[in-house]
C-alpha positions in Angstrom: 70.7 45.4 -100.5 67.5 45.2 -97.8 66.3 48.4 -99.4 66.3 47.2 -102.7 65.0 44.1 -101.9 62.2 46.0 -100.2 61.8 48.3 -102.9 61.0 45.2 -105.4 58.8 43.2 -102.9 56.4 46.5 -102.7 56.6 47.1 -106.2 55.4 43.1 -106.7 53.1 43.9 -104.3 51.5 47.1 -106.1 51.4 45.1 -109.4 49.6 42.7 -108.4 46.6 44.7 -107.1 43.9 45.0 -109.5 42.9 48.0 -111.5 39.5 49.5 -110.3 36.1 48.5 -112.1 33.8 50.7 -113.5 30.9 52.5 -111.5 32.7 50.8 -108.4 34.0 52.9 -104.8 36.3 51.1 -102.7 37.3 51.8 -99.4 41.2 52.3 -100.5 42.2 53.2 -104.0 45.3 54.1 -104.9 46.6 56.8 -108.3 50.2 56.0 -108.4 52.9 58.0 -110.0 50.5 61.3 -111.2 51.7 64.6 -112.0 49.2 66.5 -110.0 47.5 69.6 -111.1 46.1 70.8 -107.7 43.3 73.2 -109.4 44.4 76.5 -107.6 46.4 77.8 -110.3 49.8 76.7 -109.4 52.1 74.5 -111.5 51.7 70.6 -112.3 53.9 68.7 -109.6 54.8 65.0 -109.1 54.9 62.3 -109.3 52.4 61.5 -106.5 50.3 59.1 -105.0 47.0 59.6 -103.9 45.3 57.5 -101.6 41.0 57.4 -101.2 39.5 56.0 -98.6 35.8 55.5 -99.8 34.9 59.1 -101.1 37.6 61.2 -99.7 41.1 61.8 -100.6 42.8 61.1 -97.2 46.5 61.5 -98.6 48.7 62.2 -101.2 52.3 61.9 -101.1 55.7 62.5 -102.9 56.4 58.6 -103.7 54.8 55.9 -102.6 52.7 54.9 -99.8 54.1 53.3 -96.6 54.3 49.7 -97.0 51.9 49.3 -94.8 48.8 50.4 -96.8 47.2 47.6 -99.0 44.8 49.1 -101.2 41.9 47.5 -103.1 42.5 48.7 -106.3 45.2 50.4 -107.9 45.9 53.1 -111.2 49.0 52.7 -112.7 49.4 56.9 -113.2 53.1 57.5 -114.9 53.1 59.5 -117.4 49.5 60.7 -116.4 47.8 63.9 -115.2 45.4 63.9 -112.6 43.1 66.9 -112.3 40.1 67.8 -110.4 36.6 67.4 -111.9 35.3 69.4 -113.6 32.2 71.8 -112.4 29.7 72.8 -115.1 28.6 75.8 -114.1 25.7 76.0 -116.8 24.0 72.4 -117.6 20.6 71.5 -118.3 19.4 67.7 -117.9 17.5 67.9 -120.8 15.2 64.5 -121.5 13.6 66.2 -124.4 14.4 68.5 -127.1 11.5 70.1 -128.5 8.9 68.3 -127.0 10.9 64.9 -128.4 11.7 62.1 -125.3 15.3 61.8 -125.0 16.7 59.9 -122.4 18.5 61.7 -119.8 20.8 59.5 -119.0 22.3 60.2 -122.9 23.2 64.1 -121.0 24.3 62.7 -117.8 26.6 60.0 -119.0 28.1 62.6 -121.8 29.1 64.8 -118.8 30.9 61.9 -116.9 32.4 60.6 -120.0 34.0 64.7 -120.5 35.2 64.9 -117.1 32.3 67.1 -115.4 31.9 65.6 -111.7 29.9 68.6 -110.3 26.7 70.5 -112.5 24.6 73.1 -111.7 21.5 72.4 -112.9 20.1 76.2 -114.1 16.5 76.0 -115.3 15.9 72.2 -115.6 12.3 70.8 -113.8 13.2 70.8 -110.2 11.0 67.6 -109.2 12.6 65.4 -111.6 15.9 67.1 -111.2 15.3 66.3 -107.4 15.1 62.3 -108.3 18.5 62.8 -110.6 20.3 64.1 -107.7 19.2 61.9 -105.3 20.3 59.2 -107.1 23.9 60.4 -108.1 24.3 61.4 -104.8 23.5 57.9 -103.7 26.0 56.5 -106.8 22.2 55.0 -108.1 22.9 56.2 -111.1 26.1 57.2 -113.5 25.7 61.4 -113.0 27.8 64.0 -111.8 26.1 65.2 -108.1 23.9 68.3 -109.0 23.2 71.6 -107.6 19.7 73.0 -108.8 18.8 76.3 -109.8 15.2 76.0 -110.9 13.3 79.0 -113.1 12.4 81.8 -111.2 9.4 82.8 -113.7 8.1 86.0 -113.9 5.9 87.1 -110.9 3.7 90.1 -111.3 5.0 92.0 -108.2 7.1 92.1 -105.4 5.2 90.4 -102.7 4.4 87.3 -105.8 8.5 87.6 -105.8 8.6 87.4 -101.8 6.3 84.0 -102.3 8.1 82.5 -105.1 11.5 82.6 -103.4 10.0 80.7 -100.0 8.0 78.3 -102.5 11.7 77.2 -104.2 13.4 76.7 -100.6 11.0 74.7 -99.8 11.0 72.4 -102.4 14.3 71.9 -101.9 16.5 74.2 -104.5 19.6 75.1 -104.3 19.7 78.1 -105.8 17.2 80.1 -108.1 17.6 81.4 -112.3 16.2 84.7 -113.0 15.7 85.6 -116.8 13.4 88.5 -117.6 12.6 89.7 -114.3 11.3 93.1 -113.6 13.6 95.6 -111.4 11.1 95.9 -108.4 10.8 92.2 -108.2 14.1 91.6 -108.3 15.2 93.9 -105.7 12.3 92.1 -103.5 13.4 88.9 -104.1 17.1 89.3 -103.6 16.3 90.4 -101.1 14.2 88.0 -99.8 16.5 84.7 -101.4 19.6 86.5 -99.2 17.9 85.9 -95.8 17.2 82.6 -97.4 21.0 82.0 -98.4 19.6 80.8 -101.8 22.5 82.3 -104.0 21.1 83.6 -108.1 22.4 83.1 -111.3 21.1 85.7 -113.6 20.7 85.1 -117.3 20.6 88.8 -118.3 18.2 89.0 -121.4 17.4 92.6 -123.4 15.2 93.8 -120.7 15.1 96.6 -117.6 17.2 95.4 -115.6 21.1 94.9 -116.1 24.7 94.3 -114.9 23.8 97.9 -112.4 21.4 95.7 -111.3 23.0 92.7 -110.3 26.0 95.2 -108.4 23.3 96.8 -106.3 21.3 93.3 -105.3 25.2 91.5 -104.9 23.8 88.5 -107.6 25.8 85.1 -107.3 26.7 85.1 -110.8 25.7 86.9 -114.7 25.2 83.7 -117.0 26.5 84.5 -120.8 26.6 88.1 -121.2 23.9 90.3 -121.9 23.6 92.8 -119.1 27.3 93.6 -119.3 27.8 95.9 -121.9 24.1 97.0 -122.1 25.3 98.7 -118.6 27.9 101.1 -120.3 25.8 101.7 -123.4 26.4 105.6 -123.8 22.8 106.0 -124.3 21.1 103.5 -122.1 20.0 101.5 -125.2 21.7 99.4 -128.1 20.9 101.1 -131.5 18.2 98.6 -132.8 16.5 99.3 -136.3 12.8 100.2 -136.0 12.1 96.9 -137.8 13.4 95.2 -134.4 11.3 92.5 -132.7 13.6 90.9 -130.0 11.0 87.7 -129.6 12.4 87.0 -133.6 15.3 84.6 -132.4 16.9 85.7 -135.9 17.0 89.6 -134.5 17.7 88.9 -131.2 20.8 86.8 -132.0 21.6 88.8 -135.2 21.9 92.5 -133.4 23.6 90.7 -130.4 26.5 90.6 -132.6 26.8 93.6 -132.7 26.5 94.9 -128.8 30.0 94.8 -127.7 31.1 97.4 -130.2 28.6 99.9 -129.2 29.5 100.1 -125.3 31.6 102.7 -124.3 35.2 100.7 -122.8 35.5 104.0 -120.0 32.1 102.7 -118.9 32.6 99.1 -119.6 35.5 99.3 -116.9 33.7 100.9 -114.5 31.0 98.2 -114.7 33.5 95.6 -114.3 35.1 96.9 -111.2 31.8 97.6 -109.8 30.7 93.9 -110.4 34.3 92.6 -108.8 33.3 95.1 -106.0 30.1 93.9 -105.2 31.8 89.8 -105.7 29.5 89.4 -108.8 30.8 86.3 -110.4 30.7 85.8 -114.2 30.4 82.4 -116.1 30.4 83.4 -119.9 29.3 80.4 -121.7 31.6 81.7 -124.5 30.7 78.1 -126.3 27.7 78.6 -126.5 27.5 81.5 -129.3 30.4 80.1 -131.2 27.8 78.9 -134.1 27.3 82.6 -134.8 30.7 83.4 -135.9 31.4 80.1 -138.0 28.0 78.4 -138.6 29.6 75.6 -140.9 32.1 74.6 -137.9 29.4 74.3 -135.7 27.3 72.6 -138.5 30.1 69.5 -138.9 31.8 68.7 -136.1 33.2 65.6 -136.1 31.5 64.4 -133.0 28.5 64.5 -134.7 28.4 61.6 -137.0 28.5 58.8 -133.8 27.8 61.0 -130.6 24.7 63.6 -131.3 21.6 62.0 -130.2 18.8 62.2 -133.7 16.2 64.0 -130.9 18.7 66.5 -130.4 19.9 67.0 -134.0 16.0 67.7 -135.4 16.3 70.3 -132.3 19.6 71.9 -133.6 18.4 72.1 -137.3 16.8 76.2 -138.1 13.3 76.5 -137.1 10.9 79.1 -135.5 9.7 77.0 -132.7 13.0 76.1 -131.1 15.1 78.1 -128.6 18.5 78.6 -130.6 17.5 77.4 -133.8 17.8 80.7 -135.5 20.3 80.0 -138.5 17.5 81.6 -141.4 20.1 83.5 -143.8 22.4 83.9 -141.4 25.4 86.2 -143.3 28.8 86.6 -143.7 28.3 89.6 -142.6 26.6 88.1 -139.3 30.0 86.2 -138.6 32.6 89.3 -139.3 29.9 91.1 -136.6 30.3 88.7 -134.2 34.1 87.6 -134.9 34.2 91.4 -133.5 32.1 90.7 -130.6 34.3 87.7 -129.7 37.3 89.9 -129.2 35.8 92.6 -127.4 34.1 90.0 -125.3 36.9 88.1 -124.4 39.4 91.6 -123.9 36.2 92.2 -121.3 37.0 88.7 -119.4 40.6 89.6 -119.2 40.0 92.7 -117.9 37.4 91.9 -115.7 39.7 88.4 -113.9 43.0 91.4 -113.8 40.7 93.7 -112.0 39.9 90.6 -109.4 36.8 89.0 -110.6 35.7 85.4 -110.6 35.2 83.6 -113.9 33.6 80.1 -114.4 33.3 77.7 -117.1 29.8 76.5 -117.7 28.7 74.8 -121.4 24.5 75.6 -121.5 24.8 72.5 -124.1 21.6 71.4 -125.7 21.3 74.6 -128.0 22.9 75.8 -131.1 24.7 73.0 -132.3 26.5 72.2 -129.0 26.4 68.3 -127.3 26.4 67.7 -123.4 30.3 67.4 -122.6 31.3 68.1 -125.8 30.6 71.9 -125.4 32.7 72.0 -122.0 35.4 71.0 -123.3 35.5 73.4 -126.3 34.5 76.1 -123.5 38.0 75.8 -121.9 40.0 75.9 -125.0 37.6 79.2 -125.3 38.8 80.3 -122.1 42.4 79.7 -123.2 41.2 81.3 -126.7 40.6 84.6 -124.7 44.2 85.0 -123.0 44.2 82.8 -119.8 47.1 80.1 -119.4 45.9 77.0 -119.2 46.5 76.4 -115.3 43.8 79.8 -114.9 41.5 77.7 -117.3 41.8 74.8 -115.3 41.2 76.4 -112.1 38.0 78.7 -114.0 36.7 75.1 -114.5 37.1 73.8 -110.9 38.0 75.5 -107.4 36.4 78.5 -109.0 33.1 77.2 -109.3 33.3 75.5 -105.9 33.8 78.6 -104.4 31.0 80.4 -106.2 29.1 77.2 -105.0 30.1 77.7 -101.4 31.6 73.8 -101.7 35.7 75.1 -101.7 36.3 73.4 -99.0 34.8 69.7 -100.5 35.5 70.2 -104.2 37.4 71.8 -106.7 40.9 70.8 -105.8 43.1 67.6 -105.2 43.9 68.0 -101.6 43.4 65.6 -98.2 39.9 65.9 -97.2 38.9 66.6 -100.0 36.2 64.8 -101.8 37.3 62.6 -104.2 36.3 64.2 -107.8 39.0 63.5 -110.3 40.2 63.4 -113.4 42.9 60.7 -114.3 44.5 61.9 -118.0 46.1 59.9 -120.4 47.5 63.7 -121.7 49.1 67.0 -120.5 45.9 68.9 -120.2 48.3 72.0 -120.1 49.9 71.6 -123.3 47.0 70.5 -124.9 43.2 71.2 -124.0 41.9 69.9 -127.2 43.5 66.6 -126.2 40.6 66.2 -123.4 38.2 65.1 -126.4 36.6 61.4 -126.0 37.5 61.7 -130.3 41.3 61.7 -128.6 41.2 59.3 -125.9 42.3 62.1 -123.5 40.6 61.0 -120.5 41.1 57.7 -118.8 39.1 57.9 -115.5 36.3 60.2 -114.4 36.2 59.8 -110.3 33.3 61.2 -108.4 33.1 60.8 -104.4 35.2 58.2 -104.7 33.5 56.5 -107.5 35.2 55.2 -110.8 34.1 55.5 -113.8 35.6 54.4 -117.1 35.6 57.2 -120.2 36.0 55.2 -122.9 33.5 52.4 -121.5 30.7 56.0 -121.1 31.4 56.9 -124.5 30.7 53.5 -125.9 27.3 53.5 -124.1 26.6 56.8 -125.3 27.6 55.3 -129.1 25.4 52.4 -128.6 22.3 54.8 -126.8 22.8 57.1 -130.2 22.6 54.2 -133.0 19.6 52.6 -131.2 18.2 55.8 -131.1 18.8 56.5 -135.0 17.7 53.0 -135.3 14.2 53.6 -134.1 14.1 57.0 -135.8 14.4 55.1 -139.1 12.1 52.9 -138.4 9.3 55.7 -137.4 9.9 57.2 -140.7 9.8 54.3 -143.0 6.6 53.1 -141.3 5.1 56.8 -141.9 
């Protein structure tokens, strides 16, 4: 009788704490009742509780907490998932598209609304990237905390190479983005951002170096693709029509299609093992491309009507002065190509994670028909689109990129002493990814250090940011 009795007093008890606010930390929250997916690849377990104190998770147990604990705030988790957050391995905080303002906080509040806790930042403006991160990392400001990885550029030789790296650490980057770079600076400022410990991400264009490159300098990570099978081209070079002009975006993307078929897969192997060997890390972006092989999907996703930002839809729409705007007479033929290079891409990424590599999730949103958030989302049901089970999606978009971000022992997992970035589910992520979608409700709670932060109540800001937006926008043009 006492133990029942007991039983119901602590249930009253746990009832009548109140759920957490939004943007709020408190010194003890409690998730009660979760199934857990711990973000290491092993199974969903539960129900468990989790207990934060301010922005760590200090325990988590197989019922619930001793009687003793009194929490401040409590979520009611049965029937709910509880994931890590997620770590966008490819974000820009864009606050303009095409030389357009947009407000940032439109990007920032899209990634907390999708789940994304943790972003690196690969390419943005580093001083005002430096404010951003400031301010999420002082819970200023609704943002995931960011890790920046600011342009490299293009120096003319090794010693300008040498000066760039120092210039970056000192103004505080985490990391650097090569694109374009010369073989000779490279190699000098690999070297250079080693004794540094500033780790590289390498967006590998149609230039001298590639993926042979990134094995001999040990790079952090190859961004997309490019550089991969350019490396086990029998002949060194892609068979490009003399007509060729890779600064045409509509060449460049068009004859990209066609790459993967022309390496050679006995090469292509030993490429792969060579990058595992040398604990080159890949993060694929496979979203990002997905406008090449089905241009009217990309063109009408439902999203769309109340979620894409009118800035960022002019930017999306085919023109010659925008990054990724390329879509001039873009074939059928163009979409069979790259249906092809889909499939030999992905068989790549299989082979390359059996062989032992590390794969990441990362969205590069912001181009080619793909929104903040949105994009991440689609990129794990990519990931599960290219032979992974779900849990190996799951832990490609968290401990995964922790580790490639030296922070696996803070993030990327829901463990004690661990920070507090977490995903509270009102779905079984592992039956269905698609299910994550703001358009579906999936995610309840976005926590980061600690923090809460309401999905639903994001998306609605982001709703009202976007009609205000269109608002003005219709107002510029009728007064034109």
């Amino acid at each position: 009788m006492f133990p029942l009795l007991l039983t119901a007093i602590l249930a009253c008890t746990l009832a009548a704490q109140p759920a957490p606010e939004h943007g709020k930390r408190y010194n003890r929250l409690i998730i009660r009742n979760a199934i857990v997916v711990e973000g290491n690849g092993t199974p969903a377990a539960g129900p468990r509780d989790i207990l934060i104190e301010g922005s760590k998770i200090s325990n988590i147990t197989g019922s619930r907490p001793a009687a003793g604990v009194v929490a401040d705030a409590i979520i009611d988790a049965k029937g709910k998932y509880v994931t890590p957050g997620f770590i966008n391995m490819h974000g820009h905080t864009h606050d303009e598209r095409g030389g357009v303002a947009m407000d940032v906080n439109y990007v920032l509040k899209l990634w907390l609304a999708c789940g994304i806790t943790t972003v690196r930042d690969v390419g943005s403006d580093i001083e005002k990237s430096k404010k951003i991160r400031a301010a999420s990392k002082e819970g200023k400001i609704e943002a995931p905390r960011l890790f920046l990885y600011p342009f490299f550029g293009r120096p003319r030789d090794p010693e300008a190479a040498i000066a760039r790296v120092r210039q970056l650490k000192q103004q505080g980057a985490d990391g650097i983005k090569i694109v374009g770079i010369y073989r000779d600076t490279m190699d000098a400022m690999m070297e250079e951002a080693r004794k540094l410990s500033l780790p590289v991400a390498h967006h590998v264009g149609v230039e001298e170096t590639n993926a042979w490159d990134n094995i001999h300098n040990r790079t952090t990570t190859i961004e997309h693709w490019y550089g991969i099978p350019d490396a086990a081209l029998p002949d060194g070079v892609q068979g490009f029509p003399a007509t060729y002009n890779y600064n045409d975006e509509v060449d460049r993307f068009r004859y990209a299609g066609r790459l993967w078929r022309e390496a050679d897969p006995k090469l292509l192997t030993k490429v792969l093992q060579g990058m595992v060997d040398a604990g080159v890390a890949w993060d694929p972006t496979l979203n990002i491309y997905e406008a090449s092989r089905d241009l009217q999907r990309a063109q009408t996703q439902p999203q769309f009507a109340e979620y894409l930002h009118p800035v960022l839809a002019r930017f999306f729409a085919p023109s010659k002065d925008n990054h990724g705007s390329y879509f001039f007479n873009w074939t059928t033929t163009d979409e069979v190509f790259w249906k092809e290079n889909y499939r030999i891409w992905m068989n790549a990424l299989r082979e390359y994670s059996h062989l032992g590599g590390i794969i990441t999730t990362g969205e590069d949103a912001g181009y080619i028909y793909q929104m903040y958030g949105f994009g991440y989302l689609r990129e794990l049901e990519l990931h599960q689109e290219a032979g992974f089970h779900p849990l190996k999606v799951l832990q490609h978009a968290t401990l995964n990129g922790a580790y490639i971000l030296g922070q696996d022992r803070s993030i990327g997992r829901v463990r004690p002493g661990w920070s507090a970035d977490l995903l509270v589910t009102n779905i079984n992520p592992l039956e269905n990814l698609k299910g994550l979608s703001p358009l579906s409700g999936g995610i309840q709670y976005t926590i980061k250090d600690g923090i809460v932060y309401s999905a639903p109540r994001l998306f609605e800001e982001v709703k009202t940011m976007v009609a205000a937006a269109k608002g003005q926008e219709k107002s510029r043009v009728s007064g034109q």
